[in-house]
Structure formats: C-alpha cells, structure tokens
C-alpha beads as a LAMMPS data file, in Angstrom:
LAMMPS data file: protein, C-alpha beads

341 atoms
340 bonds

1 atom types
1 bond types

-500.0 500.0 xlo xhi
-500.0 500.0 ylo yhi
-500.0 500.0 zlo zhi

Masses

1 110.0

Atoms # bond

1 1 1 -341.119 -47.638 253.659
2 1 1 -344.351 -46.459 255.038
3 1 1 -347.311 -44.748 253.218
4 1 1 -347.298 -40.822 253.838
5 1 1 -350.937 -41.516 255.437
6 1 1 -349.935 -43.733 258.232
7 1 1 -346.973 -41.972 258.923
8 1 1 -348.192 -38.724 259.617
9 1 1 -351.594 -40.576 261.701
10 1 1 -348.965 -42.434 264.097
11 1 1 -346.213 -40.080 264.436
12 1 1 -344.768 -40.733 267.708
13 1 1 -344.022 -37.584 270.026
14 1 1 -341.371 -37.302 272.605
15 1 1 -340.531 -35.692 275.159
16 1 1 -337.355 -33.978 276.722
17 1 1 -335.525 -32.787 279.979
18 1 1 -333.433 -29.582 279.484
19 1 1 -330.412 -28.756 281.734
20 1 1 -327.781 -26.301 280.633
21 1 1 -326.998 -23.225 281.098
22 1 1 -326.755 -22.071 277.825
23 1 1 -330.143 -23.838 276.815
24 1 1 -329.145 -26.428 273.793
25 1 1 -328.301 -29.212 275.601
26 1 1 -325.371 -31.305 273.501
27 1 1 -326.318 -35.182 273.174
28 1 1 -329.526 -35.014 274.090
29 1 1 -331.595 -37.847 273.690
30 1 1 -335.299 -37.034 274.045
31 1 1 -337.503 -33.895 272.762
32 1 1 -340.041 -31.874 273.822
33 1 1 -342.914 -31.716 271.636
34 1 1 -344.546 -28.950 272.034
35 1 1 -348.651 -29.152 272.197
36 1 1 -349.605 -26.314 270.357
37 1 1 -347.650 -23.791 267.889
38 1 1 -349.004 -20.356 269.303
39 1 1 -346.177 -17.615 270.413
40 1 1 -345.913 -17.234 274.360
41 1 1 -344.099 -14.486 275.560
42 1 1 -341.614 -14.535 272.835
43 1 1 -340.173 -11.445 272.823
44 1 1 -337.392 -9.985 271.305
45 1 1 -335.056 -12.883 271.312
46 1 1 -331.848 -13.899 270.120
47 1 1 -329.960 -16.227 269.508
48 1 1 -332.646 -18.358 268.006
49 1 1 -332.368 -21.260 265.691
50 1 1 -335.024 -22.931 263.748
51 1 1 -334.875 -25.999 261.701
52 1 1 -337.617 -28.404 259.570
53 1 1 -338.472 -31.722 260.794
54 1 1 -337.509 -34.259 263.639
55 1 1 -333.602 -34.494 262.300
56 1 1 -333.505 -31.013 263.032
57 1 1 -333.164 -31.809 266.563
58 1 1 -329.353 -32.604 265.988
59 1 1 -328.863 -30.842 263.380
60 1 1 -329.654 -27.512 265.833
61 1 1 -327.536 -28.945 268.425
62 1 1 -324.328 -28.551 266.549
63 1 1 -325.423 -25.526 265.278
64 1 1 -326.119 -23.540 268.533
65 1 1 -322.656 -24.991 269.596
66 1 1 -321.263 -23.050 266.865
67 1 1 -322.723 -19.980 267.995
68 1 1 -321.908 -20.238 271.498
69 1 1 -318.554 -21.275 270.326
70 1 1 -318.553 -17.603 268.786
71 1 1 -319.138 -18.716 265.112
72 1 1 -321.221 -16.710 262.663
73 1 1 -324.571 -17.815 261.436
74 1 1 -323.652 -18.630 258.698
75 1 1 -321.141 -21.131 259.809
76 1 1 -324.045 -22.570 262.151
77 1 1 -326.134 -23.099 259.476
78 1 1 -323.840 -25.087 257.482
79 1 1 -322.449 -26.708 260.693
80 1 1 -326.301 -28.038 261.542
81 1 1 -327.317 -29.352 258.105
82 1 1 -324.228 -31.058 257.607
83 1 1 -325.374 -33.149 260.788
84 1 1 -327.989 -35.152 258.504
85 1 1 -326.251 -34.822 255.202
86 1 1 -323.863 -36.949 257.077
87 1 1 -326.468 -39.318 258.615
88 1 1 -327.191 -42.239 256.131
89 1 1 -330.706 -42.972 258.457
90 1 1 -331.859 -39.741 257.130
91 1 1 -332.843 -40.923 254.034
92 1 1 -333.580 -37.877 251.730
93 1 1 -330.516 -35.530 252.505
94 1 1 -327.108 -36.553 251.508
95 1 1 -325.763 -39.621 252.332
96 1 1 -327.875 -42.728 252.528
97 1 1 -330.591 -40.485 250.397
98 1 1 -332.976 -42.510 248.305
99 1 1 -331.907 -42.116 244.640
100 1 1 -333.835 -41.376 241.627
101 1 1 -334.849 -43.845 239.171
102 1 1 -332.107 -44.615 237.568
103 1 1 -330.581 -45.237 240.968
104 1 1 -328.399 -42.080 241.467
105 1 1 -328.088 -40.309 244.334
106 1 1 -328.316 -36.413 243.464
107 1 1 -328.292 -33.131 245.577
108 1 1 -329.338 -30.270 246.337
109 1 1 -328.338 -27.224 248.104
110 1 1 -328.268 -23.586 248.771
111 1 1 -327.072 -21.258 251.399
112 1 1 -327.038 -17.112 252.238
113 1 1 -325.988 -14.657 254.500
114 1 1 -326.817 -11.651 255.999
115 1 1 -325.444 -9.432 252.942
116 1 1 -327.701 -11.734 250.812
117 1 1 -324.809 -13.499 249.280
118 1 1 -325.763 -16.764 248.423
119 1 1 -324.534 -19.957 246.637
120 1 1 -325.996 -22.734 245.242
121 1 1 -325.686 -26.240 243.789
122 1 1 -328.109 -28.236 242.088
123 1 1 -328.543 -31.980 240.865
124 1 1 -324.556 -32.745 242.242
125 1 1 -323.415 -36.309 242.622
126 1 1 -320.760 -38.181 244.688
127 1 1 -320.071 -35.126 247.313
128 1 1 -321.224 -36.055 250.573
129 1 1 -321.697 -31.940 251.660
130 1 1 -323.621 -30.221 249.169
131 1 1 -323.734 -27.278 251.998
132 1 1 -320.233 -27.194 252.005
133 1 1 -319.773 -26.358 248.277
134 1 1 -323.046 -24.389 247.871
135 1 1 -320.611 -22.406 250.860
136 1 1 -317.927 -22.425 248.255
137 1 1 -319.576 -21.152 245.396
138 1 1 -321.180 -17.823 247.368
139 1 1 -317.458 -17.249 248.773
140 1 1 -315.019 -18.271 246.029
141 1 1 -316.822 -17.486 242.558
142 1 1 -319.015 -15.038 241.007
143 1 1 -322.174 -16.876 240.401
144 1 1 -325.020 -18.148 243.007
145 1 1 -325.761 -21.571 241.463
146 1 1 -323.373 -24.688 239.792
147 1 1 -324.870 -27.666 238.442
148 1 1 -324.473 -30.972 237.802
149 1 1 -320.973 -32.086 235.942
150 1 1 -319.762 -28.397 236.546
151 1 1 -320.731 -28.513 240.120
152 1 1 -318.730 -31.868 240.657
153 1 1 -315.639 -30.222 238.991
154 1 1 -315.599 -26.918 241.001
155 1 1 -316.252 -29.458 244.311
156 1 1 -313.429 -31.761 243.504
157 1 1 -311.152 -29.008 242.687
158 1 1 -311.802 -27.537 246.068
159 1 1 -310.994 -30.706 247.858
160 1 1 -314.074 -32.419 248.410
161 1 1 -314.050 -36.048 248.182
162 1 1 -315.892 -37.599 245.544
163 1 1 -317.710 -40.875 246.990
164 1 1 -320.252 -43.272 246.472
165 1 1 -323.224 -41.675 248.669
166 1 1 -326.309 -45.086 247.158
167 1 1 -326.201 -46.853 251.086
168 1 1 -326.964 -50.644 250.270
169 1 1 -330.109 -50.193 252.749
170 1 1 -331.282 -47.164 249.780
171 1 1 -330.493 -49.269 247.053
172 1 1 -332.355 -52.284 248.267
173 1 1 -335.143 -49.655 248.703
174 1 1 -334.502 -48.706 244.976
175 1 1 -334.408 -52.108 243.555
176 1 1 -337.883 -53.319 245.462
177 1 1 -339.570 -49.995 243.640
178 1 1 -338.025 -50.950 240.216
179 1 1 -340.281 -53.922 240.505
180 1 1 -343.590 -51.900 240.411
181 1 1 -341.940 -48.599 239.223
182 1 1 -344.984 -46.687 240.706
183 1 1 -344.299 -42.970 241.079
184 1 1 -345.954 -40.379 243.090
185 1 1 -344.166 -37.832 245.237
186 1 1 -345.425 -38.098 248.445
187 1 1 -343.595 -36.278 251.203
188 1 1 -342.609 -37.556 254.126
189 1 1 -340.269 -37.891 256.810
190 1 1 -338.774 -41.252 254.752
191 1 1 -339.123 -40.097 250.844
192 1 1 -338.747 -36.731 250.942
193 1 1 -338.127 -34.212 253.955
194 1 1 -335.100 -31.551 253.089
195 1 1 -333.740 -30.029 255.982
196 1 1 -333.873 -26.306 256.150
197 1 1 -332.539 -24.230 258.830
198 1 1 -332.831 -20.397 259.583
199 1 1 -330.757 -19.207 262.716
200 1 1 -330.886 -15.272 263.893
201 1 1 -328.067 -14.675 266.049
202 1 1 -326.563 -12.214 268.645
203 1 1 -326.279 -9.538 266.789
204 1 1 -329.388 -9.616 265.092
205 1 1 -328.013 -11.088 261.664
206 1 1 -330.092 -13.668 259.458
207 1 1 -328.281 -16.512 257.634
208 1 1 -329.838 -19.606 256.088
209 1 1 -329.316 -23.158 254.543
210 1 1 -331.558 -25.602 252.715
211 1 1 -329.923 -29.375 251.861
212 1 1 -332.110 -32.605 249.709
213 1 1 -331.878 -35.261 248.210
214 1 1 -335.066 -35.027 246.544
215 1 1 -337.641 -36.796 246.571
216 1 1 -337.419 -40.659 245.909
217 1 1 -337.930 -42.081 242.477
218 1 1 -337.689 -38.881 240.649
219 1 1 -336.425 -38.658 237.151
220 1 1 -333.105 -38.477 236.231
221 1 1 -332.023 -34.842 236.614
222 1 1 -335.083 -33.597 238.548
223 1 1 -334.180 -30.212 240.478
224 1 1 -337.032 -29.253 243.159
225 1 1 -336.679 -25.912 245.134
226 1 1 -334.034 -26.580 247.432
227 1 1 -331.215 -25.052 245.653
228 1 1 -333.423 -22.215 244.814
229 1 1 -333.182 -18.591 246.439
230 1 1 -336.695 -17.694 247.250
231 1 1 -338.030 -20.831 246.237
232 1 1 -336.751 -23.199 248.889
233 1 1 -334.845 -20.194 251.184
234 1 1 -334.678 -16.233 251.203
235 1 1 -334.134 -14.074 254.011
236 1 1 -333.826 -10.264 254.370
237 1 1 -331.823 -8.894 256.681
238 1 1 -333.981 -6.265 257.545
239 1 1 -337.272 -8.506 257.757
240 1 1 -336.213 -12.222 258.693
241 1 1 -336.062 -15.539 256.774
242 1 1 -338.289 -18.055 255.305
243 1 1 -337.296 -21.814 254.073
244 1 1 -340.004 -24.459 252.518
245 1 1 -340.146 -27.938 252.682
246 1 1 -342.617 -30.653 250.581
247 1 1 -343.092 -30.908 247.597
248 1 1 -340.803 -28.599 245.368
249 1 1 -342.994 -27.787 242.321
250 1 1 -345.567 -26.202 244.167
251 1 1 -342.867 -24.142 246.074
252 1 1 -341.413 -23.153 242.842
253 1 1 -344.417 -21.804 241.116
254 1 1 -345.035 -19.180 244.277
255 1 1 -341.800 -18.990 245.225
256 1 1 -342.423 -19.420 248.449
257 1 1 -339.878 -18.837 250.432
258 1 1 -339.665 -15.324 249.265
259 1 1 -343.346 -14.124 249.385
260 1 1 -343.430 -15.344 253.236
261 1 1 -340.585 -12.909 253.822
262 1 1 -342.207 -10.261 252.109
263 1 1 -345.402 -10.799 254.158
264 1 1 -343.206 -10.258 257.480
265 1 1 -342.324 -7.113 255.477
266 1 1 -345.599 -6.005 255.831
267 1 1 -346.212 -6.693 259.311
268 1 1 -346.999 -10.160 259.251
269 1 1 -345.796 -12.476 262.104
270 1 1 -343.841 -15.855 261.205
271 1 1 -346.744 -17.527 261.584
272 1 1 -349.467 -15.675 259.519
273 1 1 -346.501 -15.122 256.938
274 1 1 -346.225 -18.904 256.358
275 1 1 -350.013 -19.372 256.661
276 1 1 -350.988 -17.002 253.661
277 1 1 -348.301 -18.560 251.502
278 1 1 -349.697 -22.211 252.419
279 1 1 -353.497 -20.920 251.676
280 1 1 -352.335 -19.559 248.210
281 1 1 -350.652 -22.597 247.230
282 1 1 -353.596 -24.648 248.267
283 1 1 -355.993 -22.020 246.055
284 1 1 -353.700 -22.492 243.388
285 1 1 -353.403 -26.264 243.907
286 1 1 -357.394 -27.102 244.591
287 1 1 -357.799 -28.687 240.761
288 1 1 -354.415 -29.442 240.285
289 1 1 -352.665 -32.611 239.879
290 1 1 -350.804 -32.618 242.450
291 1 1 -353.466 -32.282 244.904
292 1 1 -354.026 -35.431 246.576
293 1 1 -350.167 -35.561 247.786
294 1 1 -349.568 -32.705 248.147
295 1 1 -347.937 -31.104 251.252
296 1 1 -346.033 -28.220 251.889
297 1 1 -344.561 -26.830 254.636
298 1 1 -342.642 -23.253 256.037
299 1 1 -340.461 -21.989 258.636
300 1 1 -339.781 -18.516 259.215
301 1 1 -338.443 -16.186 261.810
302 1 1 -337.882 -12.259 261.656
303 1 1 -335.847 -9.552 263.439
304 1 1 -337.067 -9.771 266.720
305 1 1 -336.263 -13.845 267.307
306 1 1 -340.493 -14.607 266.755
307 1 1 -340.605 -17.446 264.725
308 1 1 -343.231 -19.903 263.340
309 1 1 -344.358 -22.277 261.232
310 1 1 -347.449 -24.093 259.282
311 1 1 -348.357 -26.473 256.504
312 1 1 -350.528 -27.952 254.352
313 1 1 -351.204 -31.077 255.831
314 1 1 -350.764 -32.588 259.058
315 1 1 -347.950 -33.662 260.408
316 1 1 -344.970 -31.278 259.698
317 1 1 -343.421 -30.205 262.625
318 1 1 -339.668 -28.273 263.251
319 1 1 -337.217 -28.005 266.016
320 1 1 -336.496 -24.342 267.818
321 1 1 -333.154 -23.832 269.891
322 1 1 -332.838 -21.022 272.220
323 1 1 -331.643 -19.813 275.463
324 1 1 -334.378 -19.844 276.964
325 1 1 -336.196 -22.568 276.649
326 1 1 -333.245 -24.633 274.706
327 1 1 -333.998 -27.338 272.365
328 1 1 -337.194 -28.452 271.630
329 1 1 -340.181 -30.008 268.854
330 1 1 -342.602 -28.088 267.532
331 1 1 -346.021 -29.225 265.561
332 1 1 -346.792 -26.879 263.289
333 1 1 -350.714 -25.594 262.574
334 1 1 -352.287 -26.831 259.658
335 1 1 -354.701 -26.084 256.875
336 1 1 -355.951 -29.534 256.670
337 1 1 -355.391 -33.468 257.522
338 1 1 -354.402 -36.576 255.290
339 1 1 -358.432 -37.219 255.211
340 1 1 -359.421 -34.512 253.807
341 1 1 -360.003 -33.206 249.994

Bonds

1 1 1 2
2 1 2 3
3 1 3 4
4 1 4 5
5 1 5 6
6 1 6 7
7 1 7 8
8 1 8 9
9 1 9 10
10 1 10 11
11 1 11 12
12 1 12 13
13 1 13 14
14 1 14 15
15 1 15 16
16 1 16 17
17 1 17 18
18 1 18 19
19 1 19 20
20 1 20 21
21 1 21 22
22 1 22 23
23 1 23 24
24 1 24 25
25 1 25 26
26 1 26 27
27 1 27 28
28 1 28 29
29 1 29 30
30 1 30 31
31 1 31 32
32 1 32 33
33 1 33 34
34 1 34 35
35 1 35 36
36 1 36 37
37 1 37 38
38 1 38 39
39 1 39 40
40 1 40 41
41 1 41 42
42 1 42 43
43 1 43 44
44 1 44 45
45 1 45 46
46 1 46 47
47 1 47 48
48 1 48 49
49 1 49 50
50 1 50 51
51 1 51 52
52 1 52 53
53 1 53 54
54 1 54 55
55 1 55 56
56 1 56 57
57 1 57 58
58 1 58 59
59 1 59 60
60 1 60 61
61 1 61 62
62 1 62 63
63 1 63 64
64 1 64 65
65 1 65 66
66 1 66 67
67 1 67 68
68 1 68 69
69 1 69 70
70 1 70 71
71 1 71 72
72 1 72 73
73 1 73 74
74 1 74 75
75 1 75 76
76 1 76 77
77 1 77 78
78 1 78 79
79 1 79 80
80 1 80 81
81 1 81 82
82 1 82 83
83 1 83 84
84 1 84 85
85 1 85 86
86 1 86 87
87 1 87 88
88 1 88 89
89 1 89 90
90 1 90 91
91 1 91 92
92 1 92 93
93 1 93 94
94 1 94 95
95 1 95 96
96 1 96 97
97 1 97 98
98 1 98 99
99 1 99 100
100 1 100 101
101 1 101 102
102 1 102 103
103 1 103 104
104 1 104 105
105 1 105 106
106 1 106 107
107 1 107 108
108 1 108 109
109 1 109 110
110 1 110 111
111 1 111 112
112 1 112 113
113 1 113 114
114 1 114 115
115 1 115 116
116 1 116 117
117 1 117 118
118 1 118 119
119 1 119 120
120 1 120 121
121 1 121 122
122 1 122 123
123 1 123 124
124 1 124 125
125 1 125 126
126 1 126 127
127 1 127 128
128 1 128 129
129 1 129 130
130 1 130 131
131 1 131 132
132 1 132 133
133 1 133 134
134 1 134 135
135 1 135 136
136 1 136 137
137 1 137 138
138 1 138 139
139 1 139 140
140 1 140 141
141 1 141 142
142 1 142 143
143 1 143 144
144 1 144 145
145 1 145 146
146 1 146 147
147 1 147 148
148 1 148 149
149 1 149 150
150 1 150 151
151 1 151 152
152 1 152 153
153 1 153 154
154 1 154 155
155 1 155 156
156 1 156 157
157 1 157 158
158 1 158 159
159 1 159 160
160 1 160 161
161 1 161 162
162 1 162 163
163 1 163 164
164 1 164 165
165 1 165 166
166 1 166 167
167 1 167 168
168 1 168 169
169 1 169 170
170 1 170 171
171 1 171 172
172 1 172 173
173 1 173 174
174 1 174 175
175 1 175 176
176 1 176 177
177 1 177 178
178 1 178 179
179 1 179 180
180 1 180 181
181 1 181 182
182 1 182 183
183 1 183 184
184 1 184 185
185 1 185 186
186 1 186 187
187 1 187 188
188 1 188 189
189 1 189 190
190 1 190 191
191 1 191 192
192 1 192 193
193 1 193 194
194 1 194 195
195 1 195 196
196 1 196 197
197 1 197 198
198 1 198 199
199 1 199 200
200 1 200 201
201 1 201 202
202 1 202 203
203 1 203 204
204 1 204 205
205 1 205 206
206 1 206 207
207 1 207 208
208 1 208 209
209 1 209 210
210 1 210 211
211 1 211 212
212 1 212 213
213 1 213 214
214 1 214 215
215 1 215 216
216 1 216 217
217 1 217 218
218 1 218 219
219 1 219 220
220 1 220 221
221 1 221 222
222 1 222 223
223 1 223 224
224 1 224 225
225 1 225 226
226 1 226 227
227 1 227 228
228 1 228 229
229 1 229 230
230 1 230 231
231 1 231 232
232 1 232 233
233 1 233 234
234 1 234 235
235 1 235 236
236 1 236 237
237 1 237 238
238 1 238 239
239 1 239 240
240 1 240 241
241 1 241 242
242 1 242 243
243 1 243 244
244 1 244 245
245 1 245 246
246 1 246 247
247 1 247 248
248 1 248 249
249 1 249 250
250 1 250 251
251 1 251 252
252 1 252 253
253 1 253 254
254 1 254 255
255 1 255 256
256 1 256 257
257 1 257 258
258 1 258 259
259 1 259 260
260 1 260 261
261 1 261 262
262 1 262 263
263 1 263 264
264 1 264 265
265 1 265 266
266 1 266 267
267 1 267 268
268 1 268 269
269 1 269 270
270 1 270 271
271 1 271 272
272 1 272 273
273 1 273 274
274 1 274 275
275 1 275 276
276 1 276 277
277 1 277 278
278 1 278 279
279 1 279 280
280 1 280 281
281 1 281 282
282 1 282 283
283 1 283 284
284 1 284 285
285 1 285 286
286 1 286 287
287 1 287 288
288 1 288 289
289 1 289 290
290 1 290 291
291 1 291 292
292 1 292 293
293 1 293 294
294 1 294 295
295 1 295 296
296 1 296 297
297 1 297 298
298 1 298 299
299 1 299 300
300 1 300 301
301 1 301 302
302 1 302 303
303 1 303 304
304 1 304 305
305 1 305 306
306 1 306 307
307 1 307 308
308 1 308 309
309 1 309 310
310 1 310 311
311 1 311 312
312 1 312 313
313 1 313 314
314 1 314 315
315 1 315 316
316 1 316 317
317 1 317 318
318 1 318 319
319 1 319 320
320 1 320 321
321 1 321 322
322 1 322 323
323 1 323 324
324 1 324 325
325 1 325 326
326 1 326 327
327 1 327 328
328 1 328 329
329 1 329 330
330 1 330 331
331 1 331 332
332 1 332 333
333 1 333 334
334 1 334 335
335 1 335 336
336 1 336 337
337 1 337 338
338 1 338 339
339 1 339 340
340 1 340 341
C-alpha cells in the first residue's frame, strides 16, 4: 500500500472520449480529467450527478442510467454507490474494505431524500450493501440510524445476506500491519476514501448517499462521519447538498456537511461553500493532532445544477455526470499540498 505522499504526487490522470446522446456514456473506459475546477457556463442544469473520488466514475455511470431509466434520485444514489460497495479493488467501501485492527470488516452508511428522510447504519458487519439497509431503515422504521448487532438483525430480517466481506488480498494487507501495528489515519485513495454521491435530478429534487469502510487499522468499533446526517451528508431541498470525505473526526467536530449547505443558503456557490468549511477546519486544526495527515475533502451542488468541490490537501478530485458534457474527472482546488505545514 502506498504512502498518502506519493500517492497524491504521482496520481495518474486520464483522459476520455464521450459519445452518447444522453451524455453518460455506459462502459466507458477512460476519463476526462478536467484541468482546472472553475464553473464555465454552468447554468441552470439538471440532471446532474456528482460523486467523490476516481471510483466515482462507475459508480455515476449506473447511476445516471437510473435516471434516464426514469428512476428517482434517490434510487440513483443508492444504485451508484452500490457499484464500489460491490467492488472488492475498492478497498475502503464494502467489500474487499481494509478491516480494523482486530481484522473486521465494518460499515458505514447513510442516505436522504428530498423530504429529508434519511436512514442510517453505523459500524455493521457481514452485509455487503450498507446503502441498501441504511435505504431500509429511512423507509421501513421510525428511526434514522441502527447500529452494530441491531443493525445486522434488522438487515438479515429484511433479506440481506450475511457474508464474509475480509477479501484474502485485505487480510494479507491486515496481517503485514499487525507486524508493526503502526497507526495513523492517513487518507487516501487505498486506506480510506468513502464514496459520497449527490445527484439533482429533472425535477429539481436533491437526494444523497455516503458508503465506508473506514479507515484502515482503526479500533474496534470506530464510527467516522459517514453514517452521520450533516456530518458526512445533508442536503436541503430548497438550497442543495453537501457530502465530506477524509478524515471523519475533523468532519464531525464542524459538521461539515451541513454548514456547507447552509453557506449555499446564504448565497454561496458550491465552491466557496466547500472552501469556507475546509478553511475553518484547517483554523481549527492548525495545532491539532491531527494536523500532519490530515485531509478533508467536499462536494456540493445546489438548486440550479452548479456544483463544486475543494479540499484540504492536494489531490482529491470527484467525478460530474451530465447531459451535457457527460461523464467526466474533476481535480478539486486546494488549500494546500502534502509539503506544506
């Protein structure tokens, strides 16, 4: 597994030819990367999807083809992120995700709609589609979040299939760090890169979903922001939607999913939104622990189809689906690179 630092320095960029009519070109192979981050002509558009980091790629794919398919956003959401929850090379979301410490591979999840319903599931084991039942608990119970043992009982009793989701290629990772059992949380595309994805579709309606496994190594029963409304996702319906990525803590104590959305409220643009939030984690962050891993990254997008994004650090990027320009990479600004204090 590669340091943080050298990944981000030599991430490799691709590039993409896009023919359909529709825009989101199904299969594709390549990606456009796009060289800066700065809103051209975007209009008022819509459908629009957005999604964090290069797995997002596919994961948008089979979410626009449940919107053109005439789905709701909410079942594109769920659709897309169960793409890499079901891809054992993406190794922090679902299966295949590195495990904690004690070698257990645990969950994440939360979802919500356009009525701000939302569900929830937090440090779940064995159930491949943490989306799926994070679905289930906004639509079939009273509550917003199940965890652990409970959230395994309500998932099983629902039909999902309990399963062993430790890959031998993640516990062979596992069983090399037990032999130094060095921990810091660095975040990157290999330990720890959740998947969230925001889509804003025909009619003008927000929905959201955020998926994990956490980050690698963590202790037994560790819960970052993922599964967190306005921590890890929020949206308003009447503003747009916001979902995090990076390290969870520092998400958590600003919850920052939220606070971007509220800075659309007041006129902010996706962009701006997610760079305040970023600058006041950093000012809270400059003395802190934390500090010398830490990265943190936001997506948002509001009524009108503008979206945006910006981190920390270097290196975060997202993928954007739309009809006009289809499916695509995105590098996000930054506040700073790996180098720097």
């Amino acid at each position: 597994m590669s340091d943080r630092r050298d990944f981000i320095k030599k991430a490799a960029l691709g590039t993409i030819g896009i023919s359909t009519v529709i825009g989101c070109k199904e299969g594709a192979k390549e990606e456009t990367i796009a060289a800066t981050n700065k809103p051209i002509d975007q209009g008022k558009r819509k459908p629009v999807i957005i999604s964090t980091w290069k797995h997002g790629f596919p994961a948008n794919e089979a979410a626009w083809k449940t919107l053109s398919g005439g789905g709701t956003g909410i079942d594109a959401v769920e659709a897309g992120v169960r793409v890499s929850e079901a891809d054992p090379k993406e190794r922090s979301v679902g299966y295949g995700g590195l495990p904690d410490r004690e070698g257990k591979v645990t969950l994440d999840a939360c979802i919500m709609d356009s009525d701000s319903n939302c569900g929830s599931v937090a440090f779940l084991q064995g159930i491949k589609h943490p989306i799926s039942v994070a679905r289930k608990v906004m639509e079939e119970t009273p509550h917003v979040m199940l965890v652990g043992q409970g959230a395994l009982n309500f998932a099983l009793s629902k039909g999902f299939k309990e399963e062993n989701l430790l890959t031998p290629e993640s516990e062979k990772d596992w069983k090399k760090w037990l032999e130094k059992s060095k921990y810091k949380p660095v975040i990157n595309i290999e330990n720890h890169d959740t998947i969230s994805m925001l889509a804003l579709d025909e009619n003008g309606n927000l929905s959201g979903a955020c998926t994990t496994s956490g980050a690698a190594w963590k202790l037994h029963g560790r819960v970052g922001d993922s599964p967190i409304i306005g921590a890890g996702l929020f949206l308003d319906n009447e503003v747009g939607a916001a979902a995090a990525t990076g390290l969870g803590e520092a998400v958590i104590r600003t919850a920052g999913s939220a606070m971007v959305v509220e800075q659309m409220r007041m006129g902010k643009s996706p962009e701006e939104a997610c760079k305040i939030i970023v600058e006041r984690i950093f000012n809270k962050h400059q003395n802190h622990k934390d500090m010398e891993y830490l990265q943190v990254g936001f997506i948002a997008v509001n009524k009108n189809g503008e979206y945006g994004g910006y981190s920390l650090r270097s290196g975060f990027n997202y993928a954007v689906c739309d009809a006009e320009k289809g499916n695509r990479m995105e590098d996000a600004s930054f506040k700073m690179t790996w180098d720097e204090k």
